[in-house]
C-alpha positions as YAML, in Angstrom:
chain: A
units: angstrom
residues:
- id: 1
  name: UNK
  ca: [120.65, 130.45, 92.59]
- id: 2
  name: UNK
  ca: [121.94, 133.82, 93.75]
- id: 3
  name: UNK
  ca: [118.32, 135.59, 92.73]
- id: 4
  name: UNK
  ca: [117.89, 139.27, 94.30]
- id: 5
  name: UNK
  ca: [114.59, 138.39, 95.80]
- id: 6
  name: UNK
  ca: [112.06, 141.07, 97.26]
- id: 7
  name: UNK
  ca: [110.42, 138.92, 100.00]
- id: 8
  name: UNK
  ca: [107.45, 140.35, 101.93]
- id: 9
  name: UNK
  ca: [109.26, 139.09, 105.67]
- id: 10
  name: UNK
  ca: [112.17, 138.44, 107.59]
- id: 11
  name: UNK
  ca: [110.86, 135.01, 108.21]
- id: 12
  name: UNK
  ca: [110.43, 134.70, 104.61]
- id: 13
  name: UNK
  ca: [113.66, 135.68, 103.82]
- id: 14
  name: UNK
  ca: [114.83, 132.56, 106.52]
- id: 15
  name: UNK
  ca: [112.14, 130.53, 104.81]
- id: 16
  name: UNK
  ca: [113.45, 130.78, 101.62]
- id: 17
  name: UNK
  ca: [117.28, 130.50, 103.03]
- id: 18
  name: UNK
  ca: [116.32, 127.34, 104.54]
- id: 19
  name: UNK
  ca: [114.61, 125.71, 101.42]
- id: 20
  name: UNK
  ca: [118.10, 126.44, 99.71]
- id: 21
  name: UNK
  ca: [119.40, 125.01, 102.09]
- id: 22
  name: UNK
  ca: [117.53, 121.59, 101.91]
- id: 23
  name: UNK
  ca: [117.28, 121.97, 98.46]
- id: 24
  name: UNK
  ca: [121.23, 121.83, 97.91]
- id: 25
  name: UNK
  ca: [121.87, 119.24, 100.47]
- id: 26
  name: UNK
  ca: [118.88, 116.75, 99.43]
- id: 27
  name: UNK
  ca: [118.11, 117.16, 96.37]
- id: 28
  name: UNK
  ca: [120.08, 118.81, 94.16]
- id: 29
  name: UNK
  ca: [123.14, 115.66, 94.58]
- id: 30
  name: UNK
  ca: [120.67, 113.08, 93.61]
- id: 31
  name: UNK
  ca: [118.89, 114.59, 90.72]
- id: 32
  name: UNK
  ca: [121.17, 113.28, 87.66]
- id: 33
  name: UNK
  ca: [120.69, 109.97, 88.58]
- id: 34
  name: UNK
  ca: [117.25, 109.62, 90.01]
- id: 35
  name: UNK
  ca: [116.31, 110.91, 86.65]
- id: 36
  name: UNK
  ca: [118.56, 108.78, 84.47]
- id: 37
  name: UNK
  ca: [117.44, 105.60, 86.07]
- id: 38
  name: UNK
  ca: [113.85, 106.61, 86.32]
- id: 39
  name: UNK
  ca: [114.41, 106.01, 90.16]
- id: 40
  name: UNK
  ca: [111.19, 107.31, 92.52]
- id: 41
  name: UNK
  ca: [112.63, 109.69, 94.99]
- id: 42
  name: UNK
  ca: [112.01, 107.16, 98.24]
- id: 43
  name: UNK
  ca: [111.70, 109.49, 101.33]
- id: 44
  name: UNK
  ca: [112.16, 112.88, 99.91]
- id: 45
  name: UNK
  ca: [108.47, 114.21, 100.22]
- id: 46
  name: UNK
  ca: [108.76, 113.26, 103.57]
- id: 47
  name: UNK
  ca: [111.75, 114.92, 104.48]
- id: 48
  name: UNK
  ca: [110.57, 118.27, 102.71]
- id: 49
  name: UNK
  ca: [106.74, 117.57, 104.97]
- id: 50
  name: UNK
  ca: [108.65, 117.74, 108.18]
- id: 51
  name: UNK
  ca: [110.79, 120.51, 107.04]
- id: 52
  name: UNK
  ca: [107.02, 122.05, 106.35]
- id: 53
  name: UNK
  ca: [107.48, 122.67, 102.50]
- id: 54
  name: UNK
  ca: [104.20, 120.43, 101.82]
- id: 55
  name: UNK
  ca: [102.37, 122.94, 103.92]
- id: 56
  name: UNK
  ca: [103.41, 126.22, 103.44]
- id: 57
  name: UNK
  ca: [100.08, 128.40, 102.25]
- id: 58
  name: UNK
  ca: [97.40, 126.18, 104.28]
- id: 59
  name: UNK
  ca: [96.12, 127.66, 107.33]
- id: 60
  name: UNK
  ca: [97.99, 126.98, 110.23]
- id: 61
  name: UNK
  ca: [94.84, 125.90, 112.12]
- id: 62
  name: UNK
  ca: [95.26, 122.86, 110.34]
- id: 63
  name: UNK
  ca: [98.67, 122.48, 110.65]
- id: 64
  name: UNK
  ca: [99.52, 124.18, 107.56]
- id: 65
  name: UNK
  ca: [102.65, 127.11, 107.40]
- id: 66
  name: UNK
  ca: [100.16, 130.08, 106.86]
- id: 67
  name: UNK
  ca: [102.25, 131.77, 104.20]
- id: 68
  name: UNK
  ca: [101.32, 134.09, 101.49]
- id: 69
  name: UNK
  ca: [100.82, 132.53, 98.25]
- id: 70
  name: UNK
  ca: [103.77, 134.92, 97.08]
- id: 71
  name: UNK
  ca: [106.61, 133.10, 99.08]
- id: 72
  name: UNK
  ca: [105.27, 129.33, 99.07]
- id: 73
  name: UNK
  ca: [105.67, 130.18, 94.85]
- id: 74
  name: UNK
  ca: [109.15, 131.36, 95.48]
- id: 75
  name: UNK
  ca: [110.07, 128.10, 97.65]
- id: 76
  name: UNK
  ca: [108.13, 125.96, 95.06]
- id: 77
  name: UNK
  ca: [110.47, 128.17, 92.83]
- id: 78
  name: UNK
  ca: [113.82, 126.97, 93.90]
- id: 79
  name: UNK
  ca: [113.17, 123.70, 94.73]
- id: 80
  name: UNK
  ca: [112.48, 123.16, 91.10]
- id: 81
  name: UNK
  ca: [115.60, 125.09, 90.24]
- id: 82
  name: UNK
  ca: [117.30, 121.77, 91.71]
- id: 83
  name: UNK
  ca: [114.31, 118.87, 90.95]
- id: 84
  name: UNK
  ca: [111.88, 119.87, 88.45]
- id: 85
  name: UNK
  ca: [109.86, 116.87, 89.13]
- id: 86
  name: UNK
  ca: [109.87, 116.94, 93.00]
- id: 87
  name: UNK
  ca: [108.74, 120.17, 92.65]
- id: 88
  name: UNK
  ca: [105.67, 119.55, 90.42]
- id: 89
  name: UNK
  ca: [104.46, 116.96, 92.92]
- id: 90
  name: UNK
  ca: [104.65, 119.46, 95.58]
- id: 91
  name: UNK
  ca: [102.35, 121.82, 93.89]
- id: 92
  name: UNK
  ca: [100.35, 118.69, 93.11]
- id: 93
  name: UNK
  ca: [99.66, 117.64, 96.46]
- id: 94
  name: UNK
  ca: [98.41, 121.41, 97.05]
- id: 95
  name: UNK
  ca: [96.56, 121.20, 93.98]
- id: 96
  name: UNK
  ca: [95.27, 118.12, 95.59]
- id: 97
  name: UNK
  ca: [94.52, 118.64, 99.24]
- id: 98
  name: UNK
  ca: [92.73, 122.54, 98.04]
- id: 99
  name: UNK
  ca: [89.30, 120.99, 98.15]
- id: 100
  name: UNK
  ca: [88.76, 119.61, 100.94]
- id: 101
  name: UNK
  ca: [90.67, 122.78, 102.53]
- id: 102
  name: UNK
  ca: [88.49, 125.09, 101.08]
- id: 103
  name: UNK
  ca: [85.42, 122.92, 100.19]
- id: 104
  name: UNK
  ca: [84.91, 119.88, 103.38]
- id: 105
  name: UNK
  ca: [83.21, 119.65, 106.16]
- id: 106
  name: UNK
  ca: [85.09, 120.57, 109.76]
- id: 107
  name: UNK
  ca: [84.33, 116.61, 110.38]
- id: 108
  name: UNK
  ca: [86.24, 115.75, 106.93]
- id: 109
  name: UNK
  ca: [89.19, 118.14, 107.48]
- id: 110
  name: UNK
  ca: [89.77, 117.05, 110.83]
- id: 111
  name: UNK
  ca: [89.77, 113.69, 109.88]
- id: 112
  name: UNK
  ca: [92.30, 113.76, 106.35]
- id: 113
  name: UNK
  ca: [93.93, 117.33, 106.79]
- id: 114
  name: UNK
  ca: [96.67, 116.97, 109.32]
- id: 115
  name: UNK
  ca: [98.17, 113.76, 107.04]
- id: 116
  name: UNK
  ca: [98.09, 115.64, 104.11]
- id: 117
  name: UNK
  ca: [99.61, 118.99, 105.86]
- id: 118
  name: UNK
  ca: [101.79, 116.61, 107.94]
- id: 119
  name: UNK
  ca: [103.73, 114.99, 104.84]
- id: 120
  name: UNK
  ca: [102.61, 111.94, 106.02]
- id: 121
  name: UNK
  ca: [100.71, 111.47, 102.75]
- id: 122
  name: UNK
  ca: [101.49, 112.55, 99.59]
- id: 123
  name: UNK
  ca: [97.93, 113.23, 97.26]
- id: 124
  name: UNK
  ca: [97.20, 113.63, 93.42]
- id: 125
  name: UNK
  ca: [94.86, 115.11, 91.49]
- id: 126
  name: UNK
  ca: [92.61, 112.62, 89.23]
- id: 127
  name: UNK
  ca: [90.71, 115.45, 86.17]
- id: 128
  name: UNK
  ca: [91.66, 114.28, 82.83]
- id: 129
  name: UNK
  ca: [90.33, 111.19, 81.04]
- id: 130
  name: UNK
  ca: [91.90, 109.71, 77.97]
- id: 131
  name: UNK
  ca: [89.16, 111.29, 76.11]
- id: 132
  name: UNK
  ca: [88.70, 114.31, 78.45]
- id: 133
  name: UNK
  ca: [91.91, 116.49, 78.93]
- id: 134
  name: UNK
  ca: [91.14, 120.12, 78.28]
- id: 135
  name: UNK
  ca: [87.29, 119.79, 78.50]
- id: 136
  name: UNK
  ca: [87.31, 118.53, 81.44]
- id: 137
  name: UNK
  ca: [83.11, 118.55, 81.47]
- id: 138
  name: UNK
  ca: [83.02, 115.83, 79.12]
- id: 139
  name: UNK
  ca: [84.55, 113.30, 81.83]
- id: 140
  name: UNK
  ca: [82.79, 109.88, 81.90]
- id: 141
  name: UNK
  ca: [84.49, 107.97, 84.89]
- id: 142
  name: UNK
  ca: [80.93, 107.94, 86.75]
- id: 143
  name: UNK
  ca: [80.16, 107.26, 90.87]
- id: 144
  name: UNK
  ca: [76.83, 105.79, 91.32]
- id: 145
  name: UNK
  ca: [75.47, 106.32, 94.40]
- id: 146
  name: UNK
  ca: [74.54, 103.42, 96.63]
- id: 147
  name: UNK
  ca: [72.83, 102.70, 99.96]
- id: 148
  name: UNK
  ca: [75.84, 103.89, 101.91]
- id: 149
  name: UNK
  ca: [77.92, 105.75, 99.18]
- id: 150
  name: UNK
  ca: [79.69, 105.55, 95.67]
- id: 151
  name: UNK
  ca: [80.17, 102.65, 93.51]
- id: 152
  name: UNK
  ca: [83.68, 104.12, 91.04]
- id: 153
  name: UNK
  ca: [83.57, 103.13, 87.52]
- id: 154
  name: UNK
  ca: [86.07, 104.26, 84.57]
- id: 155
  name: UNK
  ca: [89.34, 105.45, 83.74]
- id: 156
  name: UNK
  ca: [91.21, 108.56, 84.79]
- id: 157
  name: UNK
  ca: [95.03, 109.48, 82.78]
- id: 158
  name: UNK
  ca: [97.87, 111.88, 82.98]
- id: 159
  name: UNK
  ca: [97.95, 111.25, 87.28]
- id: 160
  name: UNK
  ca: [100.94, 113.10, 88.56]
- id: 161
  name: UNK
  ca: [102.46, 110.37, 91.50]
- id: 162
  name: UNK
  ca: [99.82, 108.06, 90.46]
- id: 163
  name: UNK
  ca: [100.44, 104.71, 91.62]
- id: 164
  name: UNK
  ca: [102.47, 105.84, 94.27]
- id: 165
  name: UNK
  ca: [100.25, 108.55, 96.26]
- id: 166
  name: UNK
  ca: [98.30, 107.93, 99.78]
- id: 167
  name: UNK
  ca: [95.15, 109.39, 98.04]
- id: 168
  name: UNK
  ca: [93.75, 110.79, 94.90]
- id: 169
  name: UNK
  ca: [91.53, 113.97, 94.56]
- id: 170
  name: UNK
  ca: [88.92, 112.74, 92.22]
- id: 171
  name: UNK
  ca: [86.36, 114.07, 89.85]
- id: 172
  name: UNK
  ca: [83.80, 111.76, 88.68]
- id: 173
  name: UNK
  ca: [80.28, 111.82, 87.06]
- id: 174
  name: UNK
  ca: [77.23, 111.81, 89.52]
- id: 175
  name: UNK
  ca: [74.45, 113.01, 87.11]
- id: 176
  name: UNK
  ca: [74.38, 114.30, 83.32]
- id: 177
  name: UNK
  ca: [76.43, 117.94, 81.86]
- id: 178
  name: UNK
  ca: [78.64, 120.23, 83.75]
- id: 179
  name: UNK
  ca: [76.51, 120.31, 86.52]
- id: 180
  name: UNK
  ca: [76.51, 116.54, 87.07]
- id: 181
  name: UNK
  ca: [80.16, 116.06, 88.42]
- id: 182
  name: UNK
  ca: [81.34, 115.46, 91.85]
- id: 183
  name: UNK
  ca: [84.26, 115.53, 94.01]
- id: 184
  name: UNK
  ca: [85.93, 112.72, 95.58]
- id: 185
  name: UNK
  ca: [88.68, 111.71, 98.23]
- id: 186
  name: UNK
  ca: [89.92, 108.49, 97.53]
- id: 187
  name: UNK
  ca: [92.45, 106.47, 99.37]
- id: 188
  name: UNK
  ca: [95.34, 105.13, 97.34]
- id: 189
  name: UNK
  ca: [94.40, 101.58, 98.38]
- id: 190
  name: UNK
  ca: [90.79, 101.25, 97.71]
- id: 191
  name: UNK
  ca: [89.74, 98.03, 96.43]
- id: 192
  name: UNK
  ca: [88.99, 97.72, 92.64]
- id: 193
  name: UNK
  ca: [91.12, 100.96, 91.96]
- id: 194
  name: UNK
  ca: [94.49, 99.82, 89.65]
- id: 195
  name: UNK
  ca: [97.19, 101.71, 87.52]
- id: 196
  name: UNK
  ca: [98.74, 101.41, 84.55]
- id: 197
  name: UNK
  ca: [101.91, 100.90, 83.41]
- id: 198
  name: UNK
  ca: [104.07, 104.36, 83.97]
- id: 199
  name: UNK
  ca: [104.10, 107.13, 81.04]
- id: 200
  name: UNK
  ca: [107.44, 106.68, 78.98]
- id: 201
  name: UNK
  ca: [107.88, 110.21, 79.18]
- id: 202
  name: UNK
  ca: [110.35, 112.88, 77.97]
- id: 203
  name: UNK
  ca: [110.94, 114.27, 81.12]
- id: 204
  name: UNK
  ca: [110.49, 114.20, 84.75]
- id: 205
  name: UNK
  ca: [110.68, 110.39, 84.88]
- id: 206
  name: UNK
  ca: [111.83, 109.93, 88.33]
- id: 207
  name: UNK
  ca: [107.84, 110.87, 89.36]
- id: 208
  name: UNK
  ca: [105.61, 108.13, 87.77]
- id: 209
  name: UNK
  ca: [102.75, 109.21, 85.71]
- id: 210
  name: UNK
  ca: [100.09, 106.97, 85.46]
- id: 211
  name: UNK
  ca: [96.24, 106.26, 84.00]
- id: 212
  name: UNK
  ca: [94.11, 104.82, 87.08]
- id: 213
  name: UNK
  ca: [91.08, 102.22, 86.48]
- id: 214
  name: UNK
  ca: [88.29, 101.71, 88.65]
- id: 215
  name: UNK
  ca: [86.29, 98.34, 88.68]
- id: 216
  name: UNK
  ca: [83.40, 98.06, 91.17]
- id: 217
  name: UNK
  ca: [85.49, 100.20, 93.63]
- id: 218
  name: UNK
  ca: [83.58, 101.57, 96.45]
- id: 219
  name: UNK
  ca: [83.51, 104.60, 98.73]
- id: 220
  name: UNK
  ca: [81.43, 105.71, 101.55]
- id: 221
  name: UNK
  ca: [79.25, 108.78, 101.29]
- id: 222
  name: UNK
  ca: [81.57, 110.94, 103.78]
- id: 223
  name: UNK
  ca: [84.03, 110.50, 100.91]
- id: 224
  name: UNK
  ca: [82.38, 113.30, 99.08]
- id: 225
  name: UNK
  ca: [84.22, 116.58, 99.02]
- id: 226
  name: UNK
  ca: [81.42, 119.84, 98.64]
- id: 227
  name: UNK
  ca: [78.07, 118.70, 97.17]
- id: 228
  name: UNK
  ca: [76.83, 116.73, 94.42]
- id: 229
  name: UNK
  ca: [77.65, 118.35, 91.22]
- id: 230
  name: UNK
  ca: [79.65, 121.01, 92.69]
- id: 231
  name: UNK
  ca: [83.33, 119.13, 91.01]
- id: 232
  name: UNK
  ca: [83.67, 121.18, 88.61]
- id: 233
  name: UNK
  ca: [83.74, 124.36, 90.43]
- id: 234
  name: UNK
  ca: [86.01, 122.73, 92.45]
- id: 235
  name: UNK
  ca: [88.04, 121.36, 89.79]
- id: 236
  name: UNK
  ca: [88.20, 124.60, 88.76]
- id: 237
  name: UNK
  ca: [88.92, 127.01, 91.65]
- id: 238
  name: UNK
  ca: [91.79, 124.65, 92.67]
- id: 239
  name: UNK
  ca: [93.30, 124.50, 89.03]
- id: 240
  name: UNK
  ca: [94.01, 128.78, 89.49]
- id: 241
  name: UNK
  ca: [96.45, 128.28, 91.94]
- id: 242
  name: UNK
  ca: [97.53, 125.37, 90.33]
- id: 243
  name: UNK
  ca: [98.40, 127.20, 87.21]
- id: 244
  name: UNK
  ca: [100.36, 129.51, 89.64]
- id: 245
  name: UNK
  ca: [102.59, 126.55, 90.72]
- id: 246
  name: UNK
  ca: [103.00, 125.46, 87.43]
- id: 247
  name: UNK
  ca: [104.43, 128.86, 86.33]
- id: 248
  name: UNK
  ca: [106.76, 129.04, 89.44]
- id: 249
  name: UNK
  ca: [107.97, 125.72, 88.83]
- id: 250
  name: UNK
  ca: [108.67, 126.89, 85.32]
- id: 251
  name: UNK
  ca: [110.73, 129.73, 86.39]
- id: 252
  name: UNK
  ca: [112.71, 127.54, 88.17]
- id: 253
  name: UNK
  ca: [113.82, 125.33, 85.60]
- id: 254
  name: UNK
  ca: [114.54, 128.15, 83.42]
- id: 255
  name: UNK
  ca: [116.61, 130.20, 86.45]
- id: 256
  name: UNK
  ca: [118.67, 126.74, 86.30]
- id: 257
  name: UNK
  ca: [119.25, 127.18, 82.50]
- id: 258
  name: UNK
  ca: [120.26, 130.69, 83.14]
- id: 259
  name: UNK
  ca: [122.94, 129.91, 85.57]
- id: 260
  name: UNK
  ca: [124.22, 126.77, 83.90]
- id: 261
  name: UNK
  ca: [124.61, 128.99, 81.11]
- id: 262
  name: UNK
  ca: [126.67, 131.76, 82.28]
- id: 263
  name: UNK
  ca: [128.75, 129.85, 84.23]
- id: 264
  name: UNK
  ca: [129.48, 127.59, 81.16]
- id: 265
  name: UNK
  ca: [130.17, 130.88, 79.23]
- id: 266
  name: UNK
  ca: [132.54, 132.15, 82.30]
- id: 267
  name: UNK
  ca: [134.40, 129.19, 82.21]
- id: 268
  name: UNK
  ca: [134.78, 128.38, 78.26]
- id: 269
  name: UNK
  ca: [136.97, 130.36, 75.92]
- id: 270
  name: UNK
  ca: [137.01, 130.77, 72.49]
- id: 271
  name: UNK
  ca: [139.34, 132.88, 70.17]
- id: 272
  name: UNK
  ca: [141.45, 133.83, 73.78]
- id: 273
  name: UNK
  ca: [138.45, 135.46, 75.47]
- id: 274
  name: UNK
  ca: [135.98, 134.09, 77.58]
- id: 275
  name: UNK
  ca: [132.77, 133.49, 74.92]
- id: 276
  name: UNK
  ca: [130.29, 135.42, 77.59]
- id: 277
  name: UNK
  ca: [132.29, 138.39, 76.56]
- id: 278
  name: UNK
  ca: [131.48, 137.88, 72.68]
- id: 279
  name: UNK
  ca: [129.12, 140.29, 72.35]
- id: 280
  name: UNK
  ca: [126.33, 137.93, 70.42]
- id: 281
  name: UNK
  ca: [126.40, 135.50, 72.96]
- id: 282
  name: UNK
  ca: [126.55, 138.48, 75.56]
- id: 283
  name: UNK
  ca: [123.36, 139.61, 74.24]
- id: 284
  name: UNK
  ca: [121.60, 136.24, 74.27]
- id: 285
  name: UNK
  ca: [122.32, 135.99, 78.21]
- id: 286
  name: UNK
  ca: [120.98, 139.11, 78.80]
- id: 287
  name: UNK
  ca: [117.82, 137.83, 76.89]
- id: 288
  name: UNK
  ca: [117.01, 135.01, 78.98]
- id: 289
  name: UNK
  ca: [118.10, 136.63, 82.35]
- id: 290
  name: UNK
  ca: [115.21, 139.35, 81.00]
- id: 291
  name: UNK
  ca: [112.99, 136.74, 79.93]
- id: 292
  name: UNK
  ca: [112.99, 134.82, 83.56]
- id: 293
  name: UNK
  ca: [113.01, 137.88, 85.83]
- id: 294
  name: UNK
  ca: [109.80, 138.86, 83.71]
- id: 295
  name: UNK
  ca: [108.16, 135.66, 84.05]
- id: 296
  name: UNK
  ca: [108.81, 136.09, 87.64]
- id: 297
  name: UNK
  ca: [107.38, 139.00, 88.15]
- id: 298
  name: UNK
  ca: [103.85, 137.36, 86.20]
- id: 299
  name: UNK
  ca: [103.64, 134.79, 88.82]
- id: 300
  name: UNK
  ca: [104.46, 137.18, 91.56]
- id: 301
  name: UNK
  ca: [101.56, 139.43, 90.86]
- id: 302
  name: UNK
  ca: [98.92, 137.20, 90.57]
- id: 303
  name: UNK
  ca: [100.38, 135.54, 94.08]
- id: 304
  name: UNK
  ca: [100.01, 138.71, 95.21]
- id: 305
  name: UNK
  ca: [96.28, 139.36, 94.09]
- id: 306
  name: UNK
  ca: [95.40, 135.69, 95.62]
- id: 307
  name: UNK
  ca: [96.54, 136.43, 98.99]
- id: 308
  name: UNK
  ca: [95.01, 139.92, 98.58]
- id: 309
  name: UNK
  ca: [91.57, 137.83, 98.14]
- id: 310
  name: UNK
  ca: [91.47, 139.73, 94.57]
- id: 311
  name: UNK
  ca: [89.92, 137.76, 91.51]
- id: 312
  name: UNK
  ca: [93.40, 136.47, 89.71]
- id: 313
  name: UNK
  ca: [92.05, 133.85, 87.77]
- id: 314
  name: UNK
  ca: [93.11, 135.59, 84.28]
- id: 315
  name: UNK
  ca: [96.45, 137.07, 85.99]
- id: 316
  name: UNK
  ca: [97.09, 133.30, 86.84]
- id: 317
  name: UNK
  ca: [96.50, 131.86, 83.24]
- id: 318
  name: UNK
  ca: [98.92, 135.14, 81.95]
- id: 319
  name: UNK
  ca: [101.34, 133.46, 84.42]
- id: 320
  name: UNK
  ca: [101.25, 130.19, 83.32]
- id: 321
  name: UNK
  ca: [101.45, 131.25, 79.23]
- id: 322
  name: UNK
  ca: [104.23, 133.58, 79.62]
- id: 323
  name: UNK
  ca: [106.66, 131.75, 82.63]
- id: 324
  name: UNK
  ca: [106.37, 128.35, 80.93]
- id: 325
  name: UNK
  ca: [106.40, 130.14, 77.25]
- id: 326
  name: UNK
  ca: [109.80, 131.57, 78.67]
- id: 327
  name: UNK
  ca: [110.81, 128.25, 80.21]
- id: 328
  name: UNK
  ca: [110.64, 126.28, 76.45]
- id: 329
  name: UNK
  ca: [112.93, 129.84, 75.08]
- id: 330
  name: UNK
  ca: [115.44, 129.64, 77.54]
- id: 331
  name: UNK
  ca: [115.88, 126.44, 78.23]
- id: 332
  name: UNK
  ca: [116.84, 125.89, 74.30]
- id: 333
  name: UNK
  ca: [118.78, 128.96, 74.39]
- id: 334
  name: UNK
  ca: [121.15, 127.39, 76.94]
- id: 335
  name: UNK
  ca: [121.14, 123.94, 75.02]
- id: 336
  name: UNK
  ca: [122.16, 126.95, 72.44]
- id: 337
  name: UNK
  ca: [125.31, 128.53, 74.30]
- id: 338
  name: UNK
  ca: [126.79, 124.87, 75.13]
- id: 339
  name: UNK
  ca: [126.88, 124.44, 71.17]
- id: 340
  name: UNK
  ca: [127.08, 120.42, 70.57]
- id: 341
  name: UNK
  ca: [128.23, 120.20, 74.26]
- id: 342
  name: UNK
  ca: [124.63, 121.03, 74.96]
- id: 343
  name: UNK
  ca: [123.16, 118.44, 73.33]
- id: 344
  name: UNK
  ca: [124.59, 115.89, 75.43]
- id: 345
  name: UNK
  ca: [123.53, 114.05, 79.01]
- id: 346
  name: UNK
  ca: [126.54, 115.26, 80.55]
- id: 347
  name: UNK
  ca: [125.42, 118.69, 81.06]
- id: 348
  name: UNK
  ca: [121.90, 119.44, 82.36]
- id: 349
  name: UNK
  ca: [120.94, 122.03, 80.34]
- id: 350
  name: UNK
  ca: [119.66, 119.10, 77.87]
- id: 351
  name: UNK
  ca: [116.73, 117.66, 80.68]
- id: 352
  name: UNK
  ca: [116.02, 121.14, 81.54]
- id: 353
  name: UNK
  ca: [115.03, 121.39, 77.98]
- id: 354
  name: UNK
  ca: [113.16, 118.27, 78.19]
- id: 355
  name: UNK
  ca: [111.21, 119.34, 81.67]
- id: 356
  name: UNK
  ca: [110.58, 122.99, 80.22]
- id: 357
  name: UNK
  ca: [108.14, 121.60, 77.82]
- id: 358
  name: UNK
  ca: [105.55, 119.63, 79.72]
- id: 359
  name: UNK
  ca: [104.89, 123.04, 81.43]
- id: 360
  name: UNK
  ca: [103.51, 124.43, 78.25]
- id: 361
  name: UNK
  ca: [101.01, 121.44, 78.00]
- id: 362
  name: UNK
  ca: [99.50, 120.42, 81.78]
- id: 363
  name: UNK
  ca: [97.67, 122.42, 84.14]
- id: 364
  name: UNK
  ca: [95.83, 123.43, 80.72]
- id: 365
  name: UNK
  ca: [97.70, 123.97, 77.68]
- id: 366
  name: UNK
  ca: [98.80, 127.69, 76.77]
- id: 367
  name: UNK
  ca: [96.27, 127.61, 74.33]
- id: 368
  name: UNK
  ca: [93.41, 126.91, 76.35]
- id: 369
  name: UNK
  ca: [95.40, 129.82, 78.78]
- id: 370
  name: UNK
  ca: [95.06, 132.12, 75.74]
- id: 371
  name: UNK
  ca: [91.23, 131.08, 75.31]
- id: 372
  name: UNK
  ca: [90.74, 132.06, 78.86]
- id: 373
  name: UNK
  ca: [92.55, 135.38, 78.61]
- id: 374
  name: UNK
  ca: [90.59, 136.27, 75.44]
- id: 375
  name: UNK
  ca: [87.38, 135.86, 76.97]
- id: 376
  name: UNK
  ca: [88.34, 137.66, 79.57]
- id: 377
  name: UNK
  ca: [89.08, 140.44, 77.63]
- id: 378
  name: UNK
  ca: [85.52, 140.38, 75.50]
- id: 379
  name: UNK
  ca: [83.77, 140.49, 78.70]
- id: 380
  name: UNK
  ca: [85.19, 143.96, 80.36]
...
């Protein structure tokens, strides 16, 4: 993508040269038509988990990369600059696999970590309910405890890789409120767990999207990620970080947009001069090349306060408003510059546009992000 990146390392700087790298040469040639089929990318997560891009901030004690939140953004970054939807599973399954990093038992992570670090397994996270999305306490998918563990009951929607991942991260009701929901790791082929049919969706459609059903389905007791009724601090702490992703992913579809967009208005000419040197579309350019290196900069500094150990929970939800705000504005700008061209399949500028808006709406919509930065404002 040609960004003049201020990277922490030398071995980030190699890092990120070598997700380029894999980036260009595996994913970016496939792209159009895994997308325009609605093909699921067989064998790509695995090729990016022995490459180590599945891995990249968990502790290397586990077999993770050890990398600062700051760079594993930045990789998550520009491998959505070539596959918006391979990169939103990625920060999925570290959405997914942040509980029982930061919330198991020593028994638990040696058992499931090194498969999910490994890319042996790819994971999901299970919140939202048809009926619970943004408040997620009102969840009613309920695990009844049993002699020797959980009995699974209800529905869960909106599952990133659902259908299709090794194991599912889920949230389910123990006992009654906020306090009464509990963390779960469930294997993707329980007994009595099914999906539905895949989300017809505007974007992203070579990554299913599914709702998940659970009839009679039962776990064992070690199953249980933290303690009873301690999911939705769970759900919680993990969804920070995943706002982060979210945002970086965002940037990445809009850096995409950028550089479609000026090398469109290099190439095309109107009136004998190339149209990037018309001054209003000039202008424009310079708008969205402002608009992404901003954005950028949000994620980047509440990376930076994560791997600091600083609270960044309202620096994260400013990242996630303004990068995927600036995502939907550029993206349509470029659309904009291409003129009819633009609105075509033959250019990619059109499923950028597509892509850029489902950031605005998961990972909590940017008005539940504004909710959370206006409370955090009433309470300094």
């Amino acid at each position: 993508m040609g960004v003049d990146r201020l990277l922490p390392s030398d071995d980030a700087a190699d890092l990120l040269a070598l997700t380029c790298e894999i980036a260009d040469k595996i994913l970016d040639p496939i792209v159009d038509e895994h997308e325009r089929t609605e093909r699921y990318p067989e064998g790509v997560f695995a090729q990016l988990g022995a490459a180590g891009l599945l891995s990249l901030p968990q502790p290397e004690e586990w077999g993770g990369g050890g990398q600062p939140y700051e760079v594993y953004l930045q990789v998550l970054e520009e491998l959505a600059a070539r596959w918006a939807a391979v990169a939103v599973a990625v920060s999925v399954h570290s959405l997914s696999s942040h509980p029982l990093l930061s919330f198991g038992t020593a028994e638990q992570k040696q058992r499931w970590l090194p498969g999910m670090l490994s890319g042996e397994q790819i994971g999901a996270y299970s919140l939202s309910e048809p009926q619970a999305g943004s408040d997620a306490a009102a969840l009613r998918c309920a695990a009844t405890p049993t002699g020797d563990g959980y009995t699974l009951n209800g529905s869960k929607a909106w599952i990133t890789h659902g259908g299709v991942a090794d194991f599912y991260t889920l949230f389910a009701r123990t006992g009654e409120g906020s306090r009464g929901v509990s963390c779960f790791l469930v294997p993707g082929d329980l007994p009595g767990l099914s999906f539905g049919k895949p989300e017809e969706k505007m974007g992203l459609h070579a990554v299913p999207t599914t709702s998940a059903f659970y009839d009679q389905a039962h776990i064992g007791a070690d199953r249980l990620i933290g303690g009873e009724g301690q999911g939705l601090p769970i759900a919680f702490s993990a969804l920070d970080s995943g706002r982060l992703g979210i945002a970086a992913v965002a940037v990445g579809i809009a850096q995409a947009a950028l550089d479609e967009a000026v090398r469109y208005a290099n190439e095309r000419t109107t009136f004998g001069r190339k149209i990037i040197d018309h001054q209003g579309l000039g202008f424009l350019l310079a708008d969205m090349a402002a608009a992404v290196t901003s954005a950028r900069a949000t994620y980047l500094d509440a990376a930076r306060r994560k791997d600091r150990d600083l609270p960044y929970s309202q620096q994260a939800s400013v990242a996630k408003l303004v990068a995927t705000d600036a995502a939907m504005k550029v993206t349509t700008d470029a659309v904009q510059v291409f003129g009819g061209a633009g609105y075509t399949r033959d250019y990619r500028v059109e499923r950028l546009m597509r892509e850029a808006k489902i950031t605005q709406i998961f990972e909590g919509t940017n008005q539940i992000q504004r909710l959370v930065i206006a409370r955090g404002l009433t309470t300094r």
